[in-house]
C-alpha positions as CSV (number, residue, x, y, z in Angstrom):
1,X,16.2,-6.5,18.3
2,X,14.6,-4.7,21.0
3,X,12.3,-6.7,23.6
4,X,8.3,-5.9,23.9
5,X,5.2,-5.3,21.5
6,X,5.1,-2.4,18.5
7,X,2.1,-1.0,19.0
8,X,0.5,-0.3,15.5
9,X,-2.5,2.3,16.0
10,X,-5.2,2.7,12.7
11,X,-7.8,0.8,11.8
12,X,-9.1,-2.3,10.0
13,X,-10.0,-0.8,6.7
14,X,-7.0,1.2,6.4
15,X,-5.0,0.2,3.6
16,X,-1.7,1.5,4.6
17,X,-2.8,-0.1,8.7
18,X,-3.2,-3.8,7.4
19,X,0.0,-3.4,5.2
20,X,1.5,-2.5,8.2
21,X,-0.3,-5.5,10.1
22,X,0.9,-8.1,7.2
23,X,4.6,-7.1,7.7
24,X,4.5,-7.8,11.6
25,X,2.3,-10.8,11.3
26,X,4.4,-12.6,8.4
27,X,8.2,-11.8,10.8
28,X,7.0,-12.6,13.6
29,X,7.2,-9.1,15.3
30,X,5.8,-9.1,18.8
31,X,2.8,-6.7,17.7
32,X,-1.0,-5.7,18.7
33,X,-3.0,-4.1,16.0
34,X,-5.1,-1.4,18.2
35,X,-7.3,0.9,16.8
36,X,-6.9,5.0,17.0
37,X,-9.6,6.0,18.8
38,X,-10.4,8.7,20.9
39,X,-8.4,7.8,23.7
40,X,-5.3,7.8,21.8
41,X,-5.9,10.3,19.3
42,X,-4.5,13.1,20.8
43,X,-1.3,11.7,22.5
44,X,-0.5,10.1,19.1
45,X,-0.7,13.0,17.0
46,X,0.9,15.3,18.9
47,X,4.1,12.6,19.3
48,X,4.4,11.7,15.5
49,X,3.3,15.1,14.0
50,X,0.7,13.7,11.6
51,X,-3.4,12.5,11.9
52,X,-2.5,10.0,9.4
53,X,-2.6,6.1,10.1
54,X,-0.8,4.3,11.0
55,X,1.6,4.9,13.7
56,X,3.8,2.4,15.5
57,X,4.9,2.9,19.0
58,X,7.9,1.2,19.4
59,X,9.3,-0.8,22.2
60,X,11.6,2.2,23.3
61,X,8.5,4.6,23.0
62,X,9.1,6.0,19.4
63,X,6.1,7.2,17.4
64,X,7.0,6.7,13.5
65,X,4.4,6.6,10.7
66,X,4.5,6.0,7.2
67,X,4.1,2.1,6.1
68,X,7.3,1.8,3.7
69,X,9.3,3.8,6.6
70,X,7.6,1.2,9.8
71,X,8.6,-2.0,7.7
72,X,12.0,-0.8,6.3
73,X,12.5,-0.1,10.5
74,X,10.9,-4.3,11.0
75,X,13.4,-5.3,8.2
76,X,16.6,-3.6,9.6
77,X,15.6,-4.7,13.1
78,X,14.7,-8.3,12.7
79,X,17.5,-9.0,9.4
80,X,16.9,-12.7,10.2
81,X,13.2,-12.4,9.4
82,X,14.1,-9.5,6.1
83,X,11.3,-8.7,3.5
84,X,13.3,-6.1,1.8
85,X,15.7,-8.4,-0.7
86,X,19.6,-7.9,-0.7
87,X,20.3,-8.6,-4.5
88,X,20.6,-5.6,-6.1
89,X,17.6,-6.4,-9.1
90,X,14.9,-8.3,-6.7
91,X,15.9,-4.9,-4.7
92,X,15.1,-2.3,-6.9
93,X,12.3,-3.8,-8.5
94,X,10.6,-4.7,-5.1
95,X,11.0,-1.0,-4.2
96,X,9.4,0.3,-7.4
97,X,6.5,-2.2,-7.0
98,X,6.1,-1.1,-3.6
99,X,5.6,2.5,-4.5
100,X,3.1,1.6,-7.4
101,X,1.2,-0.1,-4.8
102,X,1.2,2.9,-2.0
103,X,1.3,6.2,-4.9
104,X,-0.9,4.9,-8.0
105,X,-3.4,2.2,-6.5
106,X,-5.0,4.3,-3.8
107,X,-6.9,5.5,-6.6
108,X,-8.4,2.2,-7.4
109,X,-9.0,1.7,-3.0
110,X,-10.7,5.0,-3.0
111,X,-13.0,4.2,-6.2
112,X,-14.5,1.1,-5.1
113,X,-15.0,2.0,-1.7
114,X,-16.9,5.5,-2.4
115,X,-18.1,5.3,-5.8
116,X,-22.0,3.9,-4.9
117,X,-24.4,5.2,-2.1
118,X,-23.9,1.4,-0.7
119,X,-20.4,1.3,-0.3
120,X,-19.5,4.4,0.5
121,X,-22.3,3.7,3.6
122,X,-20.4,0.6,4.2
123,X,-17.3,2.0,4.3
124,X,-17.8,4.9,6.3
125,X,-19.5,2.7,9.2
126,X,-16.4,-0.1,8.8
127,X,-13.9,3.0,9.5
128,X,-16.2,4.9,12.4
129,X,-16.2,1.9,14.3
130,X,-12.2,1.9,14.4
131,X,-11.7,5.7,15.1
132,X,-15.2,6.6,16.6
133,X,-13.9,3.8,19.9
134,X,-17.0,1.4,19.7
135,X,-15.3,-1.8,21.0
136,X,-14.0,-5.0,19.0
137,X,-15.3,-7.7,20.7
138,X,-19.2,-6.7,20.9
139,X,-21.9,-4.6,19.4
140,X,-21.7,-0.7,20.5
141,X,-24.2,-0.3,22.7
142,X,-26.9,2.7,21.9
143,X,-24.5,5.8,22.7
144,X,-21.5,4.1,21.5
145,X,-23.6,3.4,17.7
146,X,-24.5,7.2,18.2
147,X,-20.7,8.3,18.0
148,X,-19.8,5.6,15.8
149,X,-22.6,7.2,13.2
150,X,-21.2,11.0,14.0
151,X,-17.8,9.7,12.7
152,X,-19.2,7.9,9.7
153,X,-21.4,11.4,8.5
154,X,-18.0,12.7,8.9
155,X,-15.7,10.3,7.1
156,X,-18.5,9.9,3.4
157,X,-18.1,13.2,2.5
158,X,-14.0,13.1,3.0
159,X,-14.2,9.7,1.4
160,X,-16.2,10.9,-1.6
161,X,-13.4,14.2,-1.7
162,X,-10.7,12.3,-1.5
163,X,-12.0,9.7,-4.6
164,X,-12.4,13.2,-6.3
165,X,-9.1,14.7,-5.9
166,X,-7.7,11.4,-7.1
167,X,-9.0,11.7,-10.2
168,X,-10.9,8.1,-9.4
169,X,-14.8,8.8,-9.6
170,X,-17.2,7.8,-12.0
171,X,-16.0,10.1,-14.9
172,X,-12.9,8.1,-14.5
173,X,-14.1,5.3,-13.7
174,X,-14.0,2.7,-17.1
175,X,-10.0,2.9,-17.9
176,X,-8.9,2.8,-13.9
177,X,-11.4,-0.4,-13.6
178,X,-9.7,-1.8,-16.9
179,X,-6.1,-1.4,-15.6
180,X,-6.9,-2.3,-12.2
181,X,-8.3,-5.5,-14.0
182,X,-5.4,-6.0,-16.0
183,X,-3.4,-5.5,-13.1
184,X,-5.4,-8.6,-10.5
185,X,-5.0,-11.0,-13.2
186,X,-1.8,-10.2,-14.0
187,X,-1.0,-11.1,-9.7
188,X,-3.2,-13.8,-9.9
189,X,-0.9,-15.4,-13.3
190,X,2.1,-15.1,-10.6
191,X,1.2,-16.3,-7.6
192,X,-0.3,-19.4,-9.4
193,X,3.0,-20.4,-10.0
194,X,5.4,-19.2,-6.7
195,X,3.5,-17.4,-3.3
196,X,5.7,-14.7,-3.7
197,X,6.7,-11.7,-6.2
198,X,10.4,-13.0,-5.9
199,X,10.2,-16.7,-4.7
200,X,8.9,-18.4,-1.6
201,X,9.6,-15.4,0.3
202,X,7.3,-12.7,0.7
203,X,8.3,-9.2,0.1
204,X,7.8,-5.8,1.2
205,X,6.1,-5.7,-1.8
206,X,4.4,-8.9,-1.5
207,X,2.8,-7.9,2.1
208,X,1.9,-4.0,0.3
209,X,-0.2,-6.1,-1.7
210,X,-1.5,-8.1,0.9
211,X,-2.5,-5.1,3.1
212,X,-4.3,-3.3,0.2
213,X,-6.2,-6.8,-0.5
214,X,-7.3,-7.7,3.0
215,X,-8.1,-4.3,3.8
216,X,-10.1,-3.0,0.6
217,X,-10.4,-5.4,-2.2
218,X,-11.6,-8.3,-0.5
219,X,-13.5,-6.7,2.5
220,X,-15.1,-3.9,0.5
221,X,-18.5,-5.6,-0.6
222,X,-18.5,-3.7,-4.1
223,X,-14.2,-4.5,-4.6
224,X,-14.9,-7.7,-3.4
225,X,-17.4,-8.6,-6.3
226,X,-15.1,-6.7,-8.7
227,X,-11.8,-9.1,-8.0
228,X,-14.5,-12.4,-8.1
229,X,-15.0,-11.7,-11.0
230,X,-11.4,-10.7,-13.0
231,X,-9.3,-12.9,-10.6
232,X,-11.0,-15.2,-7.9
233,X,-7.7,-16.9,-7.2
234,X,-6.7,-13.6,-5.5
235,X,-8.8,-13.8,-2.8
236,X,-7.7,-17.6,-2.6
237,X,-4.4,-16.0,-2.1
238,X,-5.0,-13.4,0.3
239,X,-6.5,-16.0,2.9
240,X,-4.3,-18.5,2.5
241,X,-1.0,-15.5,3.0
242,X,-2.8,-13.5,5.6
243,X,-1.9,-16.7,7.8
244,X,1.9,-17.3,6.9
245,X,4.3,-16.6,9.0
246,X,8.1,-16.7,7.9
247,X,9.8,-20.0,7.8
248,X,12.7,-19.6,7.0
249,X,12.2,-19.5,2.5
250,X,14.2,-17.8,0.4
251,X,13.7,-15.3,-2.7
252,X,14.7,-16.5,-6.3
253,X,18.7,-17.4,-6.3
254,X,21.3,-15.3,-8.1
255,X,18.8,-12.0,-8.1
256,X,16.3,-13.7,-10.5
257,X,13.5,-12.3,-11.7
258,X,10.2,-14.8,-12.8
259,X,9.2,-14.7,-16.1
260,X,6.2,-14.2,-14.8
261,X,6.8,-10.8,-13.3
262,X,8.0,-9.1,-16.4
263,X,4.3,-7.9,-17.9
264,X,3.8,-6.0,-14.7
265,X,6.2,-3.8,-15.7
266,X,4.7,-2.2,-19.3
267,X,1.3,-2.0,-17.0
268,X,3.2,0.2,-14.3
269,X,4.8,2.5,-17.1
270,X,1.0,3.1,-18.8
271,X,0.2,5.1,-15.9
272,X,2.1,5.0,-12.8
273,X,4.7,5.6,-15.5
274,X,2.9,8.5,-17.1
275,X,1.9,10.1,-14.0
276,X,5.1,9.7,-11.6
277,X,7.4,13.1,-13.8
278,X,4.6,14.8,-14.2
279,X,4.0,14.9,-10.2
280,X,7.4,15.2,-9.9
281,X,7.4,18.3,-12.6
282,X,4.3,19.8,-10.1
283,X,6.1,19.4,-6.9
284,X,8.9,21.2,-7.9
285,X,7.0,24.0,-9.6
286,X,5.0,24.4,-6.3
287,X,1.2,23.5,-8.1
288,X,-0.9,22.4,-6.6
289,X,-2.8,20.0,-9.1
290,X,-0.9,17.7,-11.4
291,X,-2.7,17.8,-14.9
292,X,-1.7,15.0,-17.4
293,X,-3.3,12.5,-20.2
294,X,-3.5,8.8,-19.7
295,X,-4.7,7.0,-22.6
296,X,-6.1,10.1,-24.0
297,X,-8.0,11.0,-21.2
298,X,-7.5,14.5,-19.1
299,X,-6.7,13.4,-15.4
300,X,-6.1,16.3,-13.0
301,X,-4.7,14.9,-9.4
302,X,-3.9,16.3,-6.5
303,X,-0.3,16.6,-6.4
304,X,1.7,13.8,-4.5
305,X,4.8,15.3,-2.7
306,X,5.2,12.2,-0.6
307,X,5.3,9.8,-3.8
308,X,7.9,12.2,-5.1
309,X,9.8,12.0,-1.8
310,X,9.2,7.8,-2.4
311,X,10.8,8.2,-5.9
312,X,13.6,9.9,-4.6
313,X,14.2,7.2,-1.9
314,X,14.7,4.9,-4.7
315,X,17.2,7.0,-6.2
316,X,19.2,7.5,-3.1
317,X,18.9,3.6,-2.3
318,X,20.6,2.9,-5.7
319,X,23.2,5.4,-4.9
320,X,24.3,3.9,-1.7
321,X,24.8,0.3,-2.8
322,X,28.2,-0.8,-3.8
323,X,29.5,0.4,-7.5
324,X,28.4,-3.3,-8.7
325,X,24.8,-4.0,-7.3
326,X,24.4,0.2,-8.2
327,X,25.2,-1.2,-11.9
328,X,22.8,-4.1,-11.7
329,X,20.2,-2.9,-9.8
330,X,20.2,0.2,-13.0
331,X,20.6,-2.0,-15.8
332,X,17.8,-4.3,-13.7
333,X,15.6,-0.9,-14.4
334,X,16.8,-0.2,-17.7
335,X,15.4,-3.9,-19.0
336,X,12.7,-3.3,-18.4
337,X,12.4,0.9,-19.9
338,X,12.1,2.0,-15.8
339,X,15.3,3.6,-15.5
340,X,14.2,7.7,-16.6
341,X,11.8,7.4,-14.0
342,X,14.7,7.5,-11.4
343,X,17.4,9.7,-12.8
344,X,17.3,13.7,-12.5
């Protein structure tokens, strides 16, 4: 463990910043959350090679981005305070979970947040105010609300684009607001009976969700009134989680899985499932567009390399465990009809 503060650069609304956030607030990690703005833009791009958010600057000066790749850095460098489980099952499955959460939910973020005038207005401003540099701690004054305002023109349009290319706009919009239903109550069912996906310990997993919730489900006004209404006791949850802080709990002995985890899994193979070889079929024939049916219904989505690069993570991670926990953690997949998704 290295001394000094990781430096997490994005903004509040971010989903993949506050996922970030949750994973140094709940170990502990010597952290400030600081927003990319202006200042820092530049510098911060050129160093990690990407305008995406977020970046951490490290104690030692590294620039690293990608939210599964900062908190898999957290977990190896504070073990004592590890969100990433060692049993071979609670492994695996956290890792798939994770990626449903970063690859297949976005959609569901990017819907509620641009799919009515109102929200995406809302939106728009809650981001400028990050990465347009009006300050934290007190209204922008009159030429700092006139930049914040020349971001936010800029960001709708992306934001409506972006819904688009996900395949998550109105046309879409009844069977992605049924499984994303589906899916909150399903999490709410859990975490009524343990505060984790594998125990008293939070996850990686655990703290994707929590990111995605405090950052867009319960802060977006229209997402907000959308999870009051299919599973209240989420938002309940997010609260009361955003102020843990690791104490020392432990996941589920002898890599058990709760009962009340298993129906997540036929939800994830209905379309994460159904979606994940077909991106992986585009990617490797160099398209562009990744055209597929869910539930009868023509989806056409911009192709994912980086959730093809996340399912081939997976694959390596199973093939550098021990010959044992390699044998569990496929039979773990297997159970539960996950296992073609992560073989060539």
């Amino acid at each position: 463990m290295l001394p000094g503060e990781y430096l997490i650069y994005g903004c509040d609304p971010s989903y993949f910043t506050r996922m970030v956030e949750a994973a140094a607030r709940y170990m502990r990690i010597p952290h400030k959350a600081l927003p990319k703005s202006p200042d820092v833009r530049e510098r911060l791009e050129a160093r990690a090679g990407t305008h995406l958010i977020p970046v951490v600057e490290t104690p030692e000066g590294w620039v690293i981005h990608d939210s599964t790749y900062i908190i898999q850095l957290f977990d190896m460098r504070f073990p004592g305070r590890a969100v990433i489980p060692q049993a071979p099952a609670q492994r695996v499955l956290c890792r798939v979970i994770d990626d449903w959460i970063d690859e297949w939910f976005t959609r569901a973020a990017l819907h509620f947040r641009w799919v009515t005038d109102e929200g995406a207005r809302e939106g728009a401003q809650a981001i400028a105010r990050d990465l347009g540099g009006a300050p934290r701690d007190r209204e922008p004054n009159a030429d700092e609300q006139a930049m914040v305002q020349a971001v936010a023109d800029f960001i709708l349009p992306w934001g409506r684009k972006a819904m688009g290319v996900m395949a998550a706009g109105p046309d879409h919009q009844e069977k992605l607001r049924a499984e994303f239903a589906a899916f909150l109550k399903l999490l709410e069912a859990h975490y009524a009976t343990m505060p984790g996906l594998f125990g008293e310990r939070l996850s990686m997993a655990d703290l994707k969700i929590l990111g995605a919730m405090k950052a867009h489900f319960i802060s977006d006004s229209v997402a907000r009134a959308f999870v009051e209404e299919h599973a209240p006791g989420l938002i309940r949850w997010t609260d009361r989680t955003w102020e843990r802080v690791d104490n020392g709990e432990v996941w589920l002995a002898g890599d058990a899985i709760p009962e009340t985890l298993e129906p997540l899994f036929p939800l994830l193979l209905d379309g994460f499932g159904v979606f994940l070889p077909e991106n992986r079929r585009a990617v490797e024939a160099g398209e562009k567009w990744t055209e597929f049916k869910l539930a009868g219904q023509p989806l056409r989505i911009l192709t994912r390399p980086d959730a093809e690069k996340a399912r081939q993570a997976i694959m390596a991670e199973i093939a550098s465990m021990p010959a044992g926990d390699a044998k569990a953690a496929r039979a773990a997949l297997a159970s539960r009809g996950l296992l073609f998704l992560y073989e060539d």
